[in-house]
N, C-alpha and C positions, 0 to 999 in steps of 0.2 A: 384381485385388487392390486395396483401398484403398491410400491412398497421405494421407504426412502433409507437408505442405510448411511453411518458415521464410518467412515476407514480409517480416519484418525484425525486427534487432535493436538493440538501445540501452544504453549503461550511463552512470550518472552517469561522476563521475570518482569514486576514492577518495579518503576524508579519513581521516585520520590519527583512531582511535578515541578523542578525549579531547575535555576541555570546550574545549580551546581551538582543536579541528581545525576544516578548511574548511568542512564540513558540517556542525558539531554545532547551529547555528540554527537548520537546518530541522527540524521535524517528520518522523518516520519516513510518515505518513499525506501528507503534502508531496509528500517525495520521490519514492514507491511512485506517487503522480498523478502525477506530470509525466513519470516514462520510460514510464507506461499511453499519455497522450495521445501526447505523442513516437512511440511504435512502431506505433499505429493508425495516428496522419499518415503515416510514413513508409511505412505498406503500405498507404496507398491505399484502406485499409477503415475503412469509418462505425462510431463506435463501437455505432449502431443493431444492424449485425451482426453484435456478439460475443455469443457464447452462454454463454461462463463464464469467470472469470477463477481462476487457478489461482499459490498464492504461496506461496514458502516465506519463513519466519522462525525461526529458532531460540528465541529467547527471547520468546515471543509474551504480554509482560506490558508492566504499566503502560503506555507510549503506543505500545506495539507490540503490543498486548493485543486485546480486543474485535473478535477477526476484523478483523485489517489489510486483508484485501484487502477486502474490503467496503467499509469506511471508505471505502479510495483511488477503489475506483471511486464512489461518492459523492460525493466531494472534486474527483475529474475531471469532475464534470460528465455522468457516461454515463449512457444509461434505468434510471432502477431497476430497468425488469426483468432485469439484468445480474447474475445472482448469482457470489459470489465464495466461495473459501477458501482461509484462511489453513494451509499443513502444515507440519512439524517432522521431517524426517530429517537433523538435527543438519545439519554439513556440508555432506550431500548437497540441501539443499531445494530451492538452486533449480533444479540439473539436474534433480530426482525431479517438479516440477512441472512439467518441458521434457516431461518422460516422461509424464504423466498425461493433460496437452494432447494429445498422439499420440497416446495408446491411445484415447481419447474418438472423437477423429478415423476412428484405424483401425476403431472400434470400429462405427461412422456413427452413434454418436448425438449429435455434434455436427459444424457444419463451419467456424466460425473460435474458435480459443480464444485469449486471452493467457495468457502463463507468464513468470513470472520470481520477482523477490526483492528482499528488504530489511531489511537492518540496521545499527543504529546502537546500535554498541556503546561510542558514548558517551553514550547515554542508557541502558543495559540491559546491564549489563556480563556477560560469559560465566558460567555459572552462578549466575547471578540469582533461574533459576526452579528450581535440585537441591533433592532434598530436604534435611534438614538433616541424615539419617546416613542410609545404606543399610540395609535390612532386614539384621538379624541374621544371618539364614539364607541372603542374599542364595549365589548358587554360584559365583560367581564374585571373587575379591578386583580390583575395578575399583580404578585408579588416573588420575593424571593424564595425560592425552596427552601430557605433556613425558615421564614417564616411558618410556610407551609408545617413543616416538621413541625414548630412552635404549636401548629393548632393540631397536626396529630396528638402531641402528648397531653394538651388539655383534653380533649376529645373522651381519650382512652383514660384516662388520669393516671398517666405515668410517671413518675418522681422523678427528679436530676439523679436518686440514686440506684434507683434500677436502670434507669440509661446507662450510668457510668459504670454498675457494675456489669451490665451485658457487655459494654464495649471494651472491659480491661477482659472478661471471658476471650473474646474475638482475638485480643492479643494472644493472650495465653494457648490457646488453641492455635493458629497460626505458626507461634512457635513450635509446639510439639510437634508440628507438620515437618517444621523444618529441621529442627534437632533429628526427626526420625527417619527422613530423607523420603516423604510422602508427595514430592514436590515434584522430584528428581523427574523421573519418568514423563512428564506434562512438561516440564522447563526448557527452554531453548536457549543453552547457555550464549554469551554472547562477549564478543572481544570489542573495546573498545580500543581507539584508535591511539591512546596511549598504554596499550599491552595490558591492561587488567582487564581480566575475566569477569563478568558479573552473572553470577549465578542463582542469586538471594534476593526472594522480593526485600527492596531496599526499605520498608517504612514499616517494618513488622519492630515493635518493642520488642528488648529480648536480654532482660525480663521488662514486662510491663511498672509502670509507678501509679500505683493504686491512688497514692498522697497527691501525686504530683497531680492526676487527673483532676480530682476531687476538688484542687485550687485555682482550675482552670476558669475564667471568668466567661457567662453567656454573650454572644457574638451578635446574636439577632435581635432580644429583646433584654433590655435592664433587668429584668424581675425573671429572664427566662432560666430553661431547664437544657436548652443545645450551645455546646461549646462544639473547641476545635477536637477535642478528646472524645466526642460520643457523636461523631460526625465522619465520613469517609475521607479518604487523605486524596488532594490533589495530585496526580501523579500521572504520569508515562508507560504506555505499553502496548502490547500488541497479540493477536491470537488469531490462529487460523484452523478449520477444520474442511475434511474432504467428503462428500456426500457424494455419493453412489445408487443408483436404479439396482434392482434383484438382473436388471437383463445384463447390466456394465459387470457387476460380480460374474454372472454367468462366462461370461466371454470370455475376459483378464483372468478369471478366475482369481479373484479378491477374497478379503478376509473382512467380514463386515464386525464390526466389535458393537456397535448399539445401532437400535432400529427407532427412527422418529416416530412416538405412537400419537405426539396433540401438541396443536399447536392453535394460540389463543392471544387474541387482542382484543385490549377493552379501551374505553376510555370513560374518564370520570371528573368528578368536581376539578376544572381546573385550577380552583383557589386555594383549596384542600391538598388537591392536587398528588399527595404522595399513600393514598387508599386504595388504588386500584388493583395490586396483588392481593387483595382479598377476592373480589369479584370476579378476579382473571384465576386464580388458585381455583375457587367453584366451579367456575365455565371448563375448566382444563380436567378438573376430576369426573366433574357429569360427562363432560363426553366418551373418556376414556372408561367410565367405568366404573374407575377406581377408588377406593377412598386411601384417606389422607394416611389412616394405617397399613397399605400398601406399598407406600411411598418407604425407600430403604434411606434415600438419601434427598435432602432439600439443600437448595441453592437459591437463599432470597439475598438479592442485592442487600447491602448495607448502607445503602446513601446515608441514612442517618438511624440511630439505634430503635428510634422513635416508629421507624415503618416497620422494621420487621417485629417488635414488641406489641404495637399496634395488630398485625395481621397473624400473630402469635395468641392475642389476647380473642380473636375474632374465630381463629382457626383451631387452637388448640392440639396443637403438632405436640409431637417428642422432640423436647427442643435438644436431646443429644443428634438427633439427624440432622438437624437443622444445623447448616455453615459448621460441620464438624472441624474442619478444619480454619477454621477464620473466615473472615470477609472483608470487605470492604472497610470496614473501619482498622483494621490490620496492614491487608494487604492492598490497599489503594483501588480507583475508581478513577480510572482513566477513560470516560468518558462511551465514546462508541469503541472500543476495545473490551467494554467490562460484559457486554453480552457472551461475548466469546469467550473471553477468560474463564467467564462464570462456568459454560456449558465443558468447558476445557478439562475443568477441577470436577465439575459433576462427573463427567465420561470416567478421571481417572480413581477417584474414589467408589464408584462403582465396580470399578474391576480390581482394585485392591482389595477394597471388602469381600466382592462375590455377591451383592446387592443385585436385585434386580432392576427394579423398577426406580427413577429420578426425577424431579420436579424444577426446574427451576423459574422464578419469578422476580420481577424486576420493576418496579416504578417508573416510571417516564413522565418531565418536566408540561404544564400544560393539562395535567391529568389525564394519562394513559397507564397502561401496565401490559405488558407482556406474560407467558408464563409457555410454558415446552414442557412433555412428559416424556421421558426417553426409555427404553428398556435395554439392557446389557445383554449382548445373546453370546 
């Protein structure tokens, strides 16, 4: 049977999603180049060899527009005959692009792809590109994922204080990433254009203010339990990963670090909308095999503290695996870049550990969810 192998992965750091964060200098077209070159060098493959580049973006307007990924590989320097695309499953993009690289792969009609993501949603702010009102007749009354979140935590009956104190955990944790330099090895340090170095995801507390959360007033509804503190941070970033056939290893004779073992799309209530890594978590362990106690390492997005407490309260994980080192409510959620990122942080706490086996799962706007099962060889 084919086989789809990971050669390596790379993320910027994250920046804080505004005019004034670590990244907002660079170019979306910039940044998307430099973790491409990064994750080729690091797997030891000529960019001569890649056969297609595969990217998600969410907002793929004004300088994020014009088929990003094309641009990037352009901008990197790679043969033009390298063609690219740019895709859009909200949330899910950059893992759904980890996903696309594989099937290609498994598929044999290609045998090295790159996959990842990029946003900067300091230039492109989140619904940027909505229409300007829904179809009339639209079937469904779609609202905002803050609200959504709202009805996750009635749902599950989750307190404002288990949200905020999962979400000051995320810091905490985050930080000890960083203080312990767990980061280093995944990060793609980066010079901006007035001489500073950025190394550090920029939106990690450090230390967290447990007080300060706790005062933070609800965003979405008066009487609610989701603030800006138990919520994913607006932010900038990028990540790319190089995916390999067992024939491309054979050849180049490569070093394959993790083997794609499932890969799983669902979709769900889109009013609810943020439940579907429950569903897509079961579909991903039935297939693979596996259960939830084989899993070494979990990777569920943090859009809001409410999903992954939710899908915690449903699944009943070891929640020291779970986002051992922070998430999304720490270290930001830059849109179609957070797939990658996410799978970025899996791959490398997998082989710091010496874990095998990895999960990652992710919500997507609309009611969807993503979810990947990866193994460290």
């Amino acid at each position: 049977m084919p086989e789809a192998f990971i050669l390596s992965a790379v993320r910027t750091p994250t920046g804080v999603g505004k005019a004034s964060g670590a990244l907002a200098p660079f170019a979306p077209v910039e940044l998307s180049a430099r973790v491409m070159q990064e994750a080729v060098q690091r797997a030891g493959v000529s960019p001569n060899w890649v056969e297609d580049v595969i990217w998600g973006c969410v907002t793929p307007i004004g300088d994020q527009g014009a088929n990003l990924a094309r641009l990037a590989v352009l901008q990197a320097g790679f043969p033009v005959k390298i063609p690219a695309v740019t895709l859009n499953r909200m949330c899910g993009s950059g893992q759904q692009a980890v996903h696309f690289a594989a099937q290609a792969i498994l598929a044999e009609d290609m045998d090295i792809v790159i996959a990842g993501g990029t946003e900067m949603m300091s230039h492109q702010p989140l619904g940027s590109d909505w229409p300007a009102e829904w179809p009339a007749n639209f079937p469904y009354a779609l609202v905002h994922q803050g609200l959504s979140a709202e009805m996750m935590a009635e749902k599950w009956g989750l307190s404002r204080q288990a949200l905020d104190d999962y979400s000051y955990q995320s810091h905490l944790r985050a930080m000890h990433a960083i203080q312990h330099g767990f980061f280093e090895s995944q990060v793609l340090p980066l010079q901006r254009p007035d001489g500073r170095v950025v190394t550090i995801d920029e939106g990690v507390r450090m230390p967290p203010d447990r007080e300060r959360m706790a005062a933070l007033k609800p965003v979405f509804k008066a009487d609610g339990v989701i603030t800006a503190g138990n919520a994913s941070q607006i932010s900038d970033g990028s990540a790319a990963l190089v995916l390999a056939s067992a024939r491309a290893v054979g050849r180049y004779n490569l070093t394959p670090i993790a083997r794609i073992d499932t890969r799983v799309v669902v979709g769900s209530d889109p009013v609810l909308m943020l439940d579907g890594p429950i569903p897509a978590t079961r579909m991903a362990l039935r297939r693979s095999g596996l259960s939830l106690q084989d899993i070494d390492v979990i990777e569920i997005n943090e859009a809001f503290a409410s999903v992954v407490l939710a899908w915690a309260a449903e699944l009943q994980p070891d929640m020291s695996r779970v986002n051992p080192n922070g998430g999304a409510i720490a270290l930001g959620h830059p849109l179609g870049a957070t797939g990658a990122i996410l799978m970025t942080k899996l791959l490398h706490e997998l082989l710091r550990t010496g874990g095998r086996y990895g999960l990652q799962t992710m919500c997507i706007g609309h009611g969807m969810a993503t979810a990947t099962i990866i193994e460290r060889l």
